[in-house]
N, C-alpha and C positions, 0 to 999 in steps of 0.2 A: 527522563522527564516526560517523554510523551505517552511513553506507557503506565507512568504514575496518574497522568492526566485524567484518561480512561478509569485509573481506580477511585480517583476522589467523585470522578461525576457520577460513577455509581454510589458510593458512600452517601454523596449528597441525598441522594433520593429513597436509597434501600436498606432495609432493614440487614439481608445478608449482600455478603459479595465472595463471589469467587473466582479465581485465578486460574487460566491453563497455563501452562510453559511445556509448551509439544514444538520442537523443529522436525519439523515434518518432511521428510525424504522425498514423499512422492511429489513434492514442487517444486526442487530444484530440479533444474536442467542439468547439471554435470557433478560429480561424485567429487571434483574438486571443490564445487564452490558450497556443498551440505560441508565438506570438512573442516574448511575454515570459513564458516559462517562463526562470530562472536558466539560464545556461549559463558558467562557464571553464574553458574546455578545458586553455588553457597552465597554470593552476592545477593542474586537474586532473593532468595529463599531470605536472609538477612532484614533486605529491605523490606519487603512483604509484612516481615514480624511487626520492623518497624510504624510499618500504615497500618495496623494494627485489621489487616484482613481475614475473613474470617474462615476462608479455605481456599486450599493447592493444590489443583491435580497437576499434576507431575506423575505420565505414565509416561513406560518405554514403547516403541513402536509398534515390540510384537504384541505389547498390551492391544493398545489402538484399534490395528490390521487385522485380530484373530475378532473382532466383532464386526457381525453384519450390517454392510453399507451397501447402499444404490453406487449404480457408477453414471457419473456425466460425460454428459458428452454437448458440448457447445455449439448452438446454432451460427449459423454462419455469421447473421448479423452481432451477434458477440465475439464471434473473433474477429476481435481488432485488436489495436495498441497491443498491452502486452501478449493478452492469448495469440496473437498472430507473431508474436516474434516469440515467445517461449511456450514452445509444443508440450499439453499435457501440465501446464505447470494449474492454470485453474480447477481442470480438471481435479488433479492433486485436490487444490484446497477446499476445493466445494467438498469432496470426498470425506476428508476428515471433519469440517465442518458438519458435517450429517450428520458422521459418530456420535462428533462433542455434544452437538444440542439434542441427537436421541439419547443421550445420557446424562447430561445435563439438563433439566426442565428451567429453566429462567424463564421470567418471564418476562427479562429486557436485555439486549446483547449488545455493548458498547465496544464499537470500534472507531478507528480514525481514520481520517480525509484524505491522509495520503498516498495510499491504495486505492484510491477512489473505485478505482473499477472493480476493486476487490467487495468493497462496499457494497458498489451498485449490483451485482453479482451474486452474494448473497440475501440482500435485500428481496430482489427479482425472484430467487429460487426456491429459499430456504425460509423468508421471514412468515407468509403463510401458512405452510407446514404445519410450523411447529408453533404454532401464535404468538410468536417471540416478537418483541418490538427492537426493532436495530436502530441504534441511536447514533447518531454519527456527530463525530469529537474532533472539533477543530485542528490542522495541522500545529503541531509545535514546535518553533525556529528556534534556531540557537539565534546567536547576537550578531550573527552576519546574513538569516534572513534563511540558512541552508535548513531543510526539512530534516527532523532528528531521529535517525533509523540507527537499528545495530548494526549495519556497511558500513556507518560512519566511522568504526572504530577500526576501519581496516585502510583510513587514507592519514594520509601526512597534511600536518598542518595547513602547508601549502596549497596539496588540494582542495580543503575548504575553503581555503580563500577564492580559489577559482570558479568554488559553488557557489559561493555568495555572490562573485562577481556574476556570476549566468543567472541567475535568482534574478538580480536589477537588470539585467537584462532583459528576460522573461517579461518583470513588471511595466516595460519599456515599450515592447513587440506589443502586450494588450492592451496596453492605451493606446498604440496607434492604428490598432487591428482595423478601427470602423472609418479610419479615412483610403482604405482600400477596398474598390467592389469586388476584384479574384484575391480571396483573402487566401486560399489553399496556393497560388504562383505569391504571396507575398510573404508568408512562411514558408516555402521552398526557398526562398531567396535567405531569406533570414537565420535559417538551416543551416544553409552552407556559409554563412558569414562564422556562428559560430565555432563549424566544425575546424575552418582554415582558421582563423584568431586562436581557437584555445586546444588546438588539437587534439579533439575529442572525437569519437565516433556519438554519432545519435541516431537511434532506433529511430526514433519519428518526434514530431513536433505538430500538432493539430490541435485545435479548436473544435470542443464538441458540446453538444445539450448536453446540460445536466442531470437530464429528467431520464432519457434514452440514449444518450451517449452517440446518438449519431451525431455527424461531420456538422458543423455550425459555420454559420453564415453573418453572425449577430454578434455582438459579445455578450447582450441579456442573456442567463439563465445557460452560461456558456463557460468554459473552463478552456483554459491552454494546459495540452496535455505533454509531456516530458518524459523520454526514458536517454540516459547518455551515460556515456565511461568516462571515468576520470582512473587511470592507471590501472583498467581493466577491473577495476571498483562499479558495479552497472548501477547507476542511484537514477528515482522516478521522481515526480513532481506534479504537481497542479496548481491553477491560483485561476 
């Protein structure tokens, strides 16, 4: 559903629309987790016909790889959140994103919220380039509020209920963000309430601008950012 989302708000507005379906190797961090990441293509390719889209790229890697790309390389001030805990993974995406849109000409690229930094990333890098306009498409929750990725398909019931329970959680911590002045010592606290209650590991938990992603002071125009395991399942977030 959230990548359906994406396709109707182009429909909405465009005459054509076109699909990529690339899992892209060079962004995974461990050859365990490219191998069972979710994949159904004939699914996929099904529903597609279904929303009645009007093309598919579906290339294999070495397709991808054998055409000429810039390599990135990330300012320090962008490695945070996730670039700073998985090495070379934006890197990766900015990478093939180059490919896609030098060979693709769009002249609108719809993505969603829940990557945010993926968003703001390419946005920042790539949206000038290529005079693409990056439209950015609301997260889409299931009924317990949990952000809907294809990880999802790799946890137990269970765990989602635990995601939904840290979701109201999450929406709990930013409303009470602005009655603390060290808001970074009150998300530390908050951090480790999670980690011992739901035993989970979490990457980080920060409040940052939306505009430039730096560390935020405010909750205006501010985002609580999310990366945690749930049975070695690594799921991100924002609100």
């Amino acid at each position: 559903p959230g990548h359906i989302s994406l396709i109707k708000a182009s429909q909405n507005k465009k005459n054509k629309t076109i699909v990529s379906i690339f899992i892209n190797p060079t962004q995974f961090n461990s050859i365990r987790d490219f191998k069972n990441y979710p994949r159904n293509i004939n699914k996929d390719i099904t529903l597609l016909k279904k929303l009645k889209v009007d093309y598919l790229f579906l290339p294999k890697a070495k397709d991808i790889y054998k055409l000429k790309s810039q390599n990135f390389i990330l300012k320090k001030k962008d490695n945070i959140l996730c670039a700073n805990i998985r090495n070379g993974h934006f890197e990766g995406v900015l990478k093939v994103m180059n490919i896609l849109m030098t060979n693709i000409k769009s002249k609108d690229l719809y993505m969603g919220e829940k990557d945010y930094q993926q968003l703001y990333l390419i946005k920042k890098l790539l949206e000038k380039k290529y005079k693409t306009k990056v439209i950015s498409c609301k997260t889409i929750r299931d009924k317990n509020k949990v952000a809907l990725s294809s990880r999802n398909f790799l946890l137990k019931k269970s765990n989602l209920v635990i995601a939904g329970i840290i979701y109201k959680k999450l929406e709990n911590i930013k409303k009470n963000i602005k009655n603390h002045k060290h808001i970074s010592n009150f998300l530390e606290i908050k951090k480790k309430e999670l980690k011992n209650k739901y035993k989970i590991k979490i990457d980080y938990l920060e409040l940052r601008n939306i505009n430039n992603l730096k560390i935020s002071n405010i909750n205006k125009n501010s985002r609580l950012f999310i990366a945690y395991y749930l049975s070695n399942v690594r799921l991100i977030d924002n609100i």
